[in-house]
C-alpha positions as CSV (number, residue, x, y, z in Angstrom):
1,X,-3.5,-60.9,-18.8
2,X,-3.3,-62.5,-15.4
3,X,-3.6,-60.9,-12.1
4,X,-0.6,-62.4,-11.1
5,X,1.3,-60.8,-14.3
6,X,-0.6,-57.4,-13.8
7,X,0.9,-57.2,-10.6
8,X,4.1,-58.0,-11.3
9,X,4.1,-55.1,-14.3
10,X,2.7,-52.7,-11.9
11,X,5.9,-53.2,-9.1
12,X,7.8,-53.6,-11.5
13,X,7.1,-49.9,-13.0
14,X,7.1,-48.7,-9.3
15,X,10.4,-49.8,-9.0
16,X,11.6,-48.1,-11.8
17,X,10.2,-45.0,-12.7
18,X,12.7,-43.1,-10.0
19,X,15.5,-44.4,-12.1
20,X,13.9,-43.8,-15.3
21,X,13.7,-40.1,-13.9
22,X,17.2,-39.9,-13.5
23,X,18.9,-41.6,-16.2
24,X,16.9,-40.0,-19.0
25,X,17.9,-36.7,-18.3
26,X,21.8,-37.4,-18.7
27,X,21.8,-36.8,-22.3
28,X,20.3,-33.8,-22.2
29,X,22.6,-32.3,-19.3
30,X,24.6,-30.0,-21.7
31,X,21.4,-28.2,-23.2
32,X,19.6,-28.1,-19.7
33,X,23.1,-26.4,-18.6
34,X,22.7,-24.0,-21.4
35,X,18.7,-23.1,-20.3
36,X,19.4,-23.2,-16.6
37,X,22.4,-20.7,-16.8
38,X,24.7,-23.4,-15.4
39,X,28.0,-24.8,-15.8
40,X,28.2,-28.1,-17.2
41,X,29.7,-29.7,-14.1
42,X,27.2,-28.5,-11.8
43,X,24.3,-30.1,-13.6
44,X,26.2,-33.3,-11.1
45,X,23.8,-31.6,-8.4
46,X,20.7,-32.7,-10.2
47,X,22.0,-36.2,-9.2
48,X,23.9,-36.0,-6.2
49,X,20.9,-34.3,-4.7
50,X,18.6,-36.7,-5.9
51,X,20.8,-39.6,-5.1
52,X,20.9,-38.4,-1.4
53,X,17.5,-37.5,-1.0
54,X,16.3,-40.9,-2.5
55,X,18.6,-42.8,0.1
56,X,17.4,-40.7,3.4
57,X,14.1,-40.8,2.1
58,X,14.1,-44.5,2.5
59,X,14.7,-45.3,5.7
60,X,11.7,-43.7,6.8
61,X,9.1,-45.0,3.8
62,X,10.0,-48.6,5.1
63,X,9.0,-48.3,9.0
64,X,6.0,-46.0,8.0
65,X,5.1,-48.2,5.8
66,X,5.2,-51.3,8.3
67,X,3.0,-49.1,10.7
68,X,0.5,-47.5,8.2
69,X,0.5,-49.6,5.5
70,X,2.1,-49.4,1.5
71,X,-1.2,-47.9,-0.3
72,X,-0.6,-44.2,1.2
73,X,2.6,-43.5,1.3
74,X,2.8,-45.2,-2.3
75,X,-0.2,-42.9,-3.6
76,X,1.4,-39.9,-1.4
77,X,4.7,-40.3,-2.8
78,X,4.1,-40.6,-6.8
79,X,1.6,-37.4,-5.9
80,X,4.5,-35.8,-4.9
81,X,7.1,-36.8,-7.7
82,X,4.4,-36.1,-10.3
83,X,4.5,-32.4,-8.9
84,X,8.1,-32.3,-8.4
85,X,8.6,-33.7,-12.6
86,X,6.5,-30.6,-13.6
87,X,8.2,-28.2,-11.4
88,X,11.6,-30.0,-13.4
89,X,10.0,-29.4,-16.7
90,X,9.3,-25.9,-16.0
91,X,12.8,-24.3,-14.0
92,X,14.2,-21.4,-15.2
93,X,17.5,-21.5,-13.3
94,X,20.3,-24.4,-11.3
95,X,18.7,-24.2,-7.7
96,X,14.8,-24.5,-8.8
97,X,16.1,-27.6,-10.8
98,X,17.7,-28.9,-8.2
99,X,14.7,-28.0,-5.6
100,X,12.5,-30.0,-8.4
101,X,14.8,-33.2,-8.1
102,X,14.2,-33.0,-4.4
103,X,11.0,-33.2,-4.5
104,X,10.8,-36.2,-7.1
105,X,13.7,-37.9,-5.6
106,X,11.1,-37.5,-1.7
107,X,8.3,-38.9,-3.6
108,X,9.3,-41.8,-5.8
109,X,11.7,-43.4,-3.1
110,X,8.5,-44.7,-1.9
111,X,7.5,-46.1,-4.9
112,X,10.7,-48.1,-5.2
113,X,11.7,-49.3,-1.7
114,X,7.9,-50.6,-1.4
115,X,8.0,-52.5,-4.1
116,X,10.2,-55.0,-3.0
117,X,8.0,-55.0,0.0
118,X,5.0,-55.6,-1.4
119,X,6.6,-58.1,-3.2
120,X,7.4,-59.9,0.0
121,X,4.1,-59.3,1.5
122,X,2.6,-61.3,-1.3
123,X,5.5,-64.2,-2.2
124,X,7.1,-66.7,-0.3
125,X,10.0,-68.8,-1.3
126,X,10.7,-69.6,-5.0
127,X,7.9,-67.3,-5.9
128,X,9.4,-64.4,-4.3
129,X,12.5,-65.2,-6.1
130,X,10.8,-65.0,-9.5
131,X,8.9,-61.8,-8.7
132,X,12.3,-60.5,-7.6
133,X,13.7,-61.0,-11.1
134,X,11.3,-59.5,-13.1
135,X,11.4,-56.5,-10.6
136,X,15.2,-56.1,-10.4
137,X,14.8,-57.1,-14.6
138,X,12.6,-53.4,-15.0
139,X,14.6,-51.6,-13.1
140,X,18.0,-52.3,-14.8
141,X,16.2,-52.0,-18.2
142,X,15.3,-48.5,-17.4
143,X,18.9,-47.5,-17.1
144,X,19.9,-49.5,-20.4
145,X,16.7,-47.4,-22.2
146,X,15.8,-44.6,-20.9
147,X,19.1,-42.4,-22.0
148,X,18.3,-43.4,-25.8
149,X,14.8,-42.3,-25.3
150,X,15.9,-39.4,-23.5
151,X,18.3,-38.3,-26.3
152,X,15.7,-38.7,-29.3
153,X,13.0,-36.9,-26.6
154,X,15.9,-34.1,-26.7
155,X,16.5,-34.0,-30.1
156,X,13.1,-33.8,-31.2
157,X,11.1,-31.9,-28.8
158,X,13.7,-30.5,-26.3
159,X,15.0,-31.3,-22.4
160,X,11.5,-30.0,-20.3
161,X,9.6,-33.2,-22.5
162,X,11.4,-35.8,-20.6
163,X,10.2,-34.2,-17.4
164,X,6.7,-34.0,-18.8
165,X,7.1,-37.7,-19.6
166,X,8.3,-39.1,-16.5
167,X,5.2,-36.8,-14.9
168,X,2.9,-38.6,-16.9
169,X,4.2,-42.0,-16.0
170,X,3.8,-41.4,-12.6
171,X,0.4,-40.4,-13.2
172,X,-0.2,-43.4,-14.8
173,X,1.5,-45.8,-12.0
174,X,-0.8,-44.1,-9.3
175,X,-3.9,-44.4,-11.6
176,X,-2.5,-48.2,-11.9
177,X,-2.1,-48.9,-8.1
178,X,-5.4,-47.2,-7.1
179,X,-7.7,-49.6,-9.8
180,X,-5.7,-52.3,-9.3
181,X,-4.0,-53.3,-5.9
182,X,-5.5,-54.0,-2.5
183,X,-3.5,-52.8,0.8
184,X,-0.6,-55.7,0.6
185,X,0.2,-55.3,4.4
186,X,-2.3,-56.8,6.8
187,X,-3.5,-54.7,9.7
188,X,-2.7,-57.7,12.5
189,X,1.0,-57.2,10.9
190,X,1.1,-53.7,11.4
191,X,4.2,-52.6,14.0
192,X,4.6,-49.7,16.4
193,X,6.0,-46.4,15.2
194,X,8.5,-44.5,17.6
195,X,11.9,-43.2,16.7
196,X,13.5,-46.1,19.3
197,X,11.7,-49.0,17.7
198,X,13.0,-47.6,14.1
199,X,16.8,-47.0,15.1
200,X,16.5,-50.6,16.8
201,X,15.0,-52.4,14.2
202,X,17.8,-50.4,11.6
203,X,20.6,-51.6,14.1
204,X,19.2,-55.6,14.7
205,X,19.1,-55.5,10.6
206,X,22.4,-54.2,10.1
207,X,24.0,-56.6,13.2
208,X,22.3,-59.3,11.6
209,X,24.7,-61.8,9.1
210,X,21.4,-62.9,7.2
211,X,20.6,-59.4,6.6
212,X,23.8,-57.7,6.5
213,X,26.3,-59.7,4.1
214,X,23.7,-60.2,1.0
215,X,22.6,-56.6,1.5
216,X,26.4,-55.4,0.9
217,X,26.7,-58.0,-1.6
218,X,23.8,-57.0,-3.6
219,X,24.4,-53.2,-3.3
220,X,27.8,-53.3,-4.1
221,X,27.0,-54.9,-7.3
222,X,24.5,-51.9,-7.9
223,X,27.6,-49.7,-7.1
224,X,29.2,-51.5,-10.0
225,X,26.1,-51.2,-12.6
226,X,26.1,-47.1,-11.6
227,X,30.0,-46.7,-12.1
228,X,29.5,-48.2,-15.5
229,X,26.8,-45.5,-16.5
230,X,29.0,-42.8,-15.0
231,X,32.3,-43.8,-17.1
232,X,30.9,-45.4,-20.2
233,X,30.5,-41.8,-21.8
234,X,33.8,-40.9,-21.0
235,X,35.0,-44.3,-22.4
236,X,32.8,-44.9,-25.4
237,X,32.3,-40.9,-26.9
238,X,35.4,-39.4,-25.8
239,X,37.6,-42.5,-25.6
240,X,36.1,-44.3,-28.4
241,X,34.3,-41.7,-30.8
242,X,31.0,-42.8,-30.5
243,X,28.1,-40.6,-30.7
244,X,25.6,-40.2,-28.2
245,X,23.0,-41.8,-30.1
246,X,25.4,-44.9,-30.5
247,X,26.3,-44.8,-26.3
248,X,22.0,-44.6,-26.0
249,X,22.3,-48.1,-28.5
250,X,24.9,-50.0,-26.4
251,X,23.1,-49.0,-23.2
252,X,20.2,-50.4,-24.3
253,X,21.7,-53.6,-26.1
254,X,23.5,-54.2,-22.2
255,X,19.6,-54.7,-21.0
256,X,19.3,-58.0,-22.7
257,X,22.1,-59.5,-21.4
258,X,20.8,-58.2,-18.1
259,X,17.1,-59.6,-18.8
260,X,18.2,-62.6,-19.7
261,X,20.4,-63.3,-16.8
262,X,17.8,-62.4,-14.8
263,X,15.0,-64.2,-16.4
264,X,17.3,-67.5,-15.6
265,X,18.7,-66.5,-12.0
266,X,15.7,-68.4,-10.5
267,X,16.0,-71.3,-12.4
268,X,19.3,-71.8,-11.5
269,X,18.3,-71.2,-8.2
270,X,15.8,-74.0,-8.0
271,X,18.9,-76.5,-8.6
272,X,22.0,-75.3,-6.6
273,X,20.2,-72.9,-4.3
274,X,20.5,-69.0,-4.1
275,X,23.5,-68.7,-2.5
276,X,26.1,-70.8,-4.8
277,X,24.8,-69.1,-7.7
278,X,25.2,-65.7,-6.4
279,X,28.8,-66.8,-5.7
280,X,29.2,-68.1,-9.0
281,X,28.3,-64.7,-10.7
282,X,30.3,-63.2,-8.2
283,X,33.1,-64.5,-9.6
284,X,32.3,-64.0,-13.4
285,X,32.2,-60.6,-12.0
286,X,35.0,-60.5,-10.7
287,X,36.6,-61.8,-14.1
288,X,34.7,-58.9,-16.0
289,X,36.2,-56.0,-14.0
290,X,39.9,-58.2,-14.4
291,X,39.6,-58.1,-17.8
292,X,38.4,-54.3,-18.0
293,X,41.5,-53.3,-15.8
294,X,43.9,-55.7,-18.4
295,X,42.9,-54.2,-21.4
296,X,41.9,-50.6,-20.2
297,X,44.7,-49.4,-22.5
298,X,44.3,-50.6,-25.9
299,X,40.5,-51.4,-25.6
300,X,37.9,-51.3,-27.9
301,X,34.2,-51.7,-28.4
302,X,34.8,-55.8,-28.6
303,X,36.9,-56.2,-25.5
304,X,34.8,-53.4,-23.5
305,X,31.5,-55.3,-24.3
306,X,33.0,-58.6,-23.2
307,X,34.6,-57.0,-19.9
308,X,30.8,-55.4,-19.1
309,X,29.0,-58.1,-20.0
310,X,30.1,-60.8,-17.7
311,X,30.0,-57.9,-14.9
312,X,26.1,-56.9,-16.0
313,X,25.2,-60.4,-16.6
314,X,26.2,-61.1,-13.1
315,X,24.9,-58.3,-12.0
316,X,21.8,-59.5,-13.4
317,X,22.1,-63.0,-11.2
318,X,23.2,-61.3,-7.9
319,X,20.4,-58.6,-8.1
320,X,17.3,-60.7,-7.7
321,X,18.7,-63.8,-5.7
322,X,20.4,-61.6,-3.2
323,X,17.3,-59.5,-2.8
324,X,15.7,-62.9,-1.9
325,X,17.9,-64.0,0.4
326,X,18.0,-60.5,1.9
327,X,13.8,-59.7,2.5
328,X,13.2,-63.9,3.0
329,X,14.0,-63.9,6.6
330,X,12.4,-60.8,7.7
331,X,8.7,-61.2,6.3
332,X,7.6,-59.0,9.7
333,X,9.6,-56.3,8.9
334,X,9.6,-56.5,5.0
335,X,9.2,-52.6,4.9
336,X,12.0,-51.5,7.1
337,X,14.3,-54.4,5.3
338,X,13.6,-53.1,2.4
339,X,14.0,-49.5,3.3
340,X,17.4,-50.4,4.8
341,X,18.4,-52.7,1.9
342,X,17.7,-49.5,-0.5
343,X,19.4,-46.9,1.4
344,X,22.3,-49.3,1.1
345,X,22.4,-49.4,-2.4
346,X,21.6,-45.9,-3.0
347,X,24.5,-45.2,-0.7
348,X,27.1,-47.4,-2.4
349,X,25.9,-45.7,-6.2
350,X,26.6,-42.6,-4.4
351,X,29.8,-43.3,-3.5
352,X,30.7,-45.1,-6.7
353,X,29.6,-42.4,-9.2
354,X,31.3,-39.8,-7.0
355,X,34.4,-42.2,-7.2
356,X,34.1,-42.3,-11.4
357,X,34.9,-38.6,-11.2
358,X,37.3,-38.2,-8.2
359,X,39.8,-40.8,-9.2
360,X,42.6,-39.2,-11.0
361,X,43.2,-42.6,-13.7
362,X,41.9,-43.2,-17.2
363,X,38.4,-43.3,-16.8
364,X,38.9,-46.8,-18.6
365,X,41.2,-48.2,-15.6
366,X,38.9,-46.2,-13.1
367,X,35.9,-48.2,-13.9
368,X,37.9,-51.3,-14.2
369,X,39.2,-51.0,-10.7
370,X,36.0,-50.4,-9.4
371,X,34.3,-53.1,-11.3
372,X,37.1,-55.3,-9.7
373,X,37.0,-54.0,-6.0
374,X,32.8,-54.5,-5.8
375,X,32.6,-57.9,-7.5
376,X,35.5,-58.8,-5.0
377,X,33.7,-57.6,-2.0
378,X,30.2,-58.9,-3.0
379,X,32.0,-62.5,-3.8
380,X,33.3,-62.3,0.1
381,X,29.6,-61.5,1.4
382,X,27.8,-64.6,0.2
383,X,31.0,-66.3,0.5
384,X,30.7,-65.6,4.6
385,X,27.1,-65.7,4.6
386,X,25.7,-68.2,7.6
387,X,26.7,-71.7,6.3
388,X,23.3,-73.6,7.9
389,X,21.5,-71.4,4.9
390,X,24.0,-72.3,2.2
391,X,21.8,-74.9,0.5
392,X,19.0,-73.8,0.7
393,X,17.1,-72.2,-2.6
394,X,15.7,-69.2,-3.0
């Protein structure tokens, strides 16, 4: 195996062992609610909590980053979501669980947000784009897989194993990083740490069209992807009869439609530039979340697939390219753009998941709407985006 590919698998595990940690406990939410002593709607704090934490967490794992460098803070933070998976595996009631996913959720947003920066400290151009993809690749196939395995883990050996697991994984990502990877981020590129300089740098990022516009677009996309996960058991079990073995299935048939879209987004790139094809699968996007409002009604497993696939398989284009065009101008401040470009999409999966549960429609129609609304808005974003940078590739 090359060093090149070595690398690549080791960010791309970093990036998504904090989802991993998160989506393969869903299945087992009704037993853990059971052991914990907890109702089965407050097991929604052993995500909202996490989801919050991860996003805060962040913004301030980018500019430290950018002042002391990506190896401690990456070491430091899977230390610390290592500890806060076993404290997972072993609570005995709602609150320690909860205290446990704050912990992880403080530790492995490091992992993830500095990913994408080291990423950019090492790849320029069409390279970065490519080492993008099979980043953004791993970290929507840990969604599509990780609630089959957690449901067989369940099944077989009980809830506190998939806490073990993910423990053991980020054992294995920190042993990984240690062997294998040099400090990315050069000491002569190292920048100044005060709380001034950070807010400033937050606020030229955010006031900035090259920054701002594909950063929405990108994360609202990632709004989209966690709306689906939200509603599909809703949809599929309730909705459709499906067990939870067969949801785990279609999840994890959805991450080859994601894989492959990704695999080809820089290709495509190459020939009509970044930008037109992220507008391109914004609208198939768009046409996906049309379809799942038009059919919400009488829908089943055929006409749901076909609705979610053209929203995940642009998903799948959007993700990487947009990422690209979001880090490519700020190679000085990779950290704190990536940082900021996390806590945005954090944010928006925040807001969409709470949305999944607060609109009073069909969960169907809800998801459709939603699907609808952020393929819409991401479409707008690249469609505004600075018009000097519209041919160039990624």
């Amino acid at each position: 195996m090359s060093t090149s590919t070595r690398t690549l698998l080791l960010l791309s595990g970093l990036a998504a062992v904090g989802t991993l940690s998160t989506t393969i406990i869903l299945p087992s939410f009704p037993a853990m609610a059971v052991s914990l002593n907890a109702a089965p709607q407050d097991m929604a704090l052993t995500l909202s909590s996490f989801f919050l934490v991860f996003a805060v967490g962040q913004l301030l794992v980018g500019p430290l980053s950018d002042r002391y460098g990506r190896r401690p803070l990456i070491l430091g933070g899977l230390t610390l979501f290592v500890l806060g998976s076993l404290l997972g595996a072993g609570a005995s009631d709602l609150n320690s669980m909860v205290a446990a996913r704050v912990i992880q959720a403080a530790g492995v947003c490091a992992a993830s947000v500095l990913a994408r920066a080291i990423a950019r400290d090492l790849y320029d151009g069409q390279a970065l784009a490519k080492a993008l993809a099979f980043i953004m690749v791993a970290m929507a196939a840990a969604p599509g897989f990780s609630p089959l395995l957690g449901s067989l883990i369940d099944s077989q050996l009980g809830w506190r194993a998939s806490f073990l697991l993910v423990a053991g994984v980020g054992a294995a990502l920190a042993a990984g990083y240690l062997l294998a990877m040099a400090e990315s981020h050069a000491p002569s590129a190292r920048l100044k740490l005060s709380v001034g300089v950070i807010s400033k740098g937050y606020l030229q990022l955010l006031g900035d069209r090259r920054f701002a516009l594909p950063a929405l677009a990108v994360s609202l996309v990632i709004g989209g992807l966690y709306a689906f996960f939200a509603s599909a058991p809703a949809i599929m079990i309730r909705g459709m009869g499906y067990s939870g073995i067969q949801l785990g299935l279609f999840f994890a048939a959805t991450v080859f439609v994601v894989f492959s879209a990704g695999m080809l987004a820089p290709k495509l790139a190459q020939r009509w530039g970044a930008v037109q094809v992220a507008l391109a699968g914004g609208a198939v996007a768009l046409v996906g979340g049309i379809l799942q409002v038009l059919f919400y009604q009488n829908q089943d497993l055929i006409l749901f697939s076909l609705a979610i696939c053209l929203f995940l398989a642009s998903m799948g284009v959007i993700n990487p390219l947009g990422t690209a065009v979001t880090l490519q101008p700020f190679g000085e401040q990779a950290g704190l753009a990536s940082s900021l470009l996390g806590f945005l999409q954090m944010a928006i999966a925040a807001i969409g998941t709470g949305l999944v549960s607060a609109i009073a429609l069909p969960p169907a129609l809800t998801l459709g709407l939603l699907l609808s609304a952020t393929a819409f808005c991401s479409l707008a974003g690249f469609f505004l985006y600075p018009s000097n940078t519209l041919r160039q590739p990624a």
